[in-house]
C-alpha positions in Angstrom: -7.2 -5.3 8.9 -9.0 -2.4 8.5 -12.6 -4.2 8.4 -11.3 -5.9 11.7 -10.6 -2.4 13.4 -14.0 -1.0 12.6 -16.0 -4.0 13.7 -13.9 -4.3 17.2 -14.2 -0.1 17.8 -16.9 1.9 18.8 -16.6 4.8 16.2 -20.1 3.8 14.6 -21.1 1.7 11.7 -20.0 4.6 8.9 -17.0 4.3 7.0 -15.7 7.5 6.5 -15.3 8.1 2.5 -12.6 10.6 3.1 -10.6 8.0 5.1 -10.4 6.0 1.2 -10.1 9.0 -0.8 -8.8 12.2 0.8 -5.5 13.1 0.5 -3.4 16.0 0.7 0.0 16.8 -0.8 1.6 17.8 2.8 0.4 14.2 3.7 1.8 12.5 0.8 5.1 14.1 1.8 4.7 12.2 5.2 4.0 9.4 3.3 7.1 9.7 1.1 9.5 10.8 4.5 8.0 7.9 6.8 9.1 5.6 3.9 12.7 6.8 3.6 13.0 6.7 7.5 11.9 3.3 7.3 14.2 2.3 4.8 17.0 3.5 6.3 16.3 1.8 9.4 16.2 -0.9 7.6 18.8 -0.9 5.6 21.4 0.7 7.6 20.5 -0.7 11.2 19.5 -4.5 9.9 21.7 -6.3 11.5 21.2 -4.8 14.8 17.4 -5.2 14.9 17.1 -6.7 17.8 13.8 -7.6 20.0 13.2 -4.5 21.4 13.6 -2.4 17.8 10.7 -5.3 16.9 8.6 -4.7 19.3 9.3 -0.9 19.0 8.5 -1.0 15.3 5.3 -3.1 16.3 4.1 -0.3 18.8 4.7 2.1 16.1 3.0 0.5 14.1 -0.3 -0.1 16.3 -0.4 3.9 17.3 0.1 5.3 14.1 -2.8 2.8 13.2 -5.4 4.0 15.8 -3.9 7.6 15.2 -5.1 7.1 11.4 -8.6 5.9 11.9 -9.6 7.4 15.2 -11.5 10.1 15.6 -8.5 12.7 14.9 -9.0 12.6 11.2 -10.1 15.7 9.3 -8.8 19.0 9.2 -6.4 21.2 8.2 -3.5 18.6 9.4 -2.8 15.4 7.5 -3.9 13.4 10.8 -4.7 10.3 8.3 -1.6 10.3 6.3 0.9 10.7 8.9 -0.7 8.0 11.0 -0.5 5.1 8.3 2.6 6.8 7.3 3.9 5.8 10.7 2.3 2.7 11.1 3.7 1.7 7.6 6.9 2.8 8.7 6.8 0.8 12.0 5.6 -2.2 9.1 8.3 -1.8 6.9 11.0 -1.8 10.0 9.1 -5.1 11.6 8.7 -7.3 8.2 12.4 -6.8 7.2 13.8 -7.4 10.7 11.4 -10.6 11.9 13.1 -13.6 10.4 9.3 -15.2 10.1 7.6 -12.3 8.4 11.1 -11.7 6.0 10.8 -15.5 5.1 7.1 -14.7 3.9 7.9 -11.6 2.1 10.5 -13.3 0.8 8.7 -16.5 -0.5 8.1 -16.9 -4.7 4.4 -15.7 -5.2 4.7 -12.8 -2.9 7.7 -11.6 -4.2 6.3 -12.0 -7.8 3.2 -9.7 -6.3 5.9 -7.4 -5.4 7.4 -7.5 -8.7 4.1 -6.5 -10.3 3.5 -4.1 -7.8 3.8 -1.1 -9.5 1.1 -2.1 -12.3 -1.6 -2.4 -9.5 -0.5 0.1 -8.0 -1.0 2.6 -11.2 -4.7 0.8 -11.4 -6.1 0.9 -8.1 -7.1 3.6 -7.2 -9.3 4.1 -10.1 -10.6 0.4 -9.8 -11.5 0.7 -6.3 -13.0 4.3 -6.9 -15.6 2.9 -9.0 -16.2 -0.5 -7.7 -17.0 1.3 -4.5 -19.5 3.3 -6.7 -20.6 0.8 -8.1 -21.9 -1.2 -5.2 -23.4 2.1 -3.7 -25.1 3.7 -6.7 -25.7 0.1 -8.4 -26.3 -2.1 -6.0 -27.3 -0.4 -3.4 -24.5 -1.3 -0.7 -24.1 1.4 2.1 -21.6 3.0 3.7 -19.9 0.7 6.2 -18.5 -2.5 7.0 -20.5 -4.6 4.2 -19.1 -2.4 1.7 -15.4 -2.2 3.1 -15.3 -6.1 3.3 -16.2 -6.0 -0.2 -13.2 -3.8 -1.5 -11.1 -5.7 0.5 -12.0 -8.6 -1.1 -13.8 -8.3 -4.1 -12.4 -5.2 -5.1 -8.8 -6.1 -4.3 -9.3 -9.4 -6.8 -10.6 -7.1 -9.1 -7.2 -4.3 -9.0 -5.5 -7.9 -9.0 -6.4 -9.3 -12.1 -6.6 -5.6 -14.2 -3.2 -5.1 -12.5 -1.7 -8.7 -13.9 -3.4 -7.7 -17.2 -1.4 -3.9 -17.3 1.8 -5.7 -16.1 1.6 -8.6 -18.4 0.7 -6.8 -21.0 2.3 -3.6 -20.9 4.4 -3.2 -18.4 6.6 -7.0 -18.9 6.7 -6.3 -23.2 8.4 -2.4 -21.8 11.2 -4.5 -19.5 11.9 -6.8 -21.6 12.5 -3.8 -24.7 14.4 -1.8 -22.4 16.6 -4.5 -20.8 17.0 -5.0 -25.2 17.6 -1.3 -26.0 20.5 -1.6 -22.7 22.4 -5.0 -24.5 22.4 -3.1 -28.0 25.8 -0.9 -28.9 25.7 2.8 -27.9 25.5 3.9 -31.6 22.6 1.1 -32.2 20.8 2.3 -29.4 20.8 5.7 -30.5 19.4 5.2 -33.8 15.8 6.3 -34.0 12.8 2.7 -33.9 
């Protein structure tokens, strides 16, 4: 979506680095707070989503958007952060309440992406950190589109797979031992491995 917004809006052909990588601890809080507003929207107000909340959370969603990669970001305020934290937010509220988008969120595979989540999630940033150096200092991909297209695709197969790897490997072995270590007796599980 993101390589869609920059070809259809006139803020030049550079892809501002910061926009991937800058981020501040008064914007993660936005982050964290948008979240928690989201969820409880959704969690306390779900059965009275109607149309309008819909549509609402879809608006929200397309401002806090354009907020987050217009021409506002930079500075001494989070602009960034709290814009995707409010178009996330708006996201969140619209894919739980729109029986079409909860019936895709709510399919096998994408649920079992969800499920591993949290692997990729630990791995991405570092993937995509390097990939994108990779392609500049390597290969010799600039700035822009070309290269944003390629961490969307490309890059995201890549923090796929390494992400399946960590969460079949590590993460799946650590559920399963800890879901073991919750069955055993209280006096078995406190005995030292």
């Amino acid at each position: 979506m993101s390589v869609l917004w920059h070809v259809v809006t006139p803020f030049g052909d550079q892809w501002p680095e910061d926009f991937l990588w800058g981020a501040t601890a008064i914007g993660r809080l936005t982050e964290f707070m948008a979240g928690m507003v989201a969820a409880v929207i959704v969690m306390r107000l779900r059965h009275r989503l109607t149309r309008r909340w819909l549509l609402a959370a879809l608006v929200v969603f397309v401002l806090g958007y354009a907020v987050a990669t217009g021409s506002l970001t930079g500075g001494r305020i989070p602009v960034r952060e709290v814009g995707l934290s409010v178009a996330f937010g708006g996201l969140i509220v619209l894919a739980i309440g729109a029986k079409p988008v909860e019936a895709f969120f709510g399919s096998r595979p994408v649920a079992r992406l969800g499920y591993m989540a949290y692997s990729m999630f630990l791995v991405h940033q570092p993937i995509v950190y390097y990939f994108s150096e990779g392609l500049e200092r390597v290969l010799g991909v600039p700035e822009g589109h070309g290269e944003l297209a390629l961490l969307w695709s490309v890059g995201f197969a890549v923090v796929f797979v390494v992400g399946w790897l960590f969460f079949r490997f590590i993460e799946e072995p650590c559920i399963r031992w800890s879901k073991a270590v919750a069955k055993r007796p209280a006096s078995a599980a406190s005995t030292p491995l």
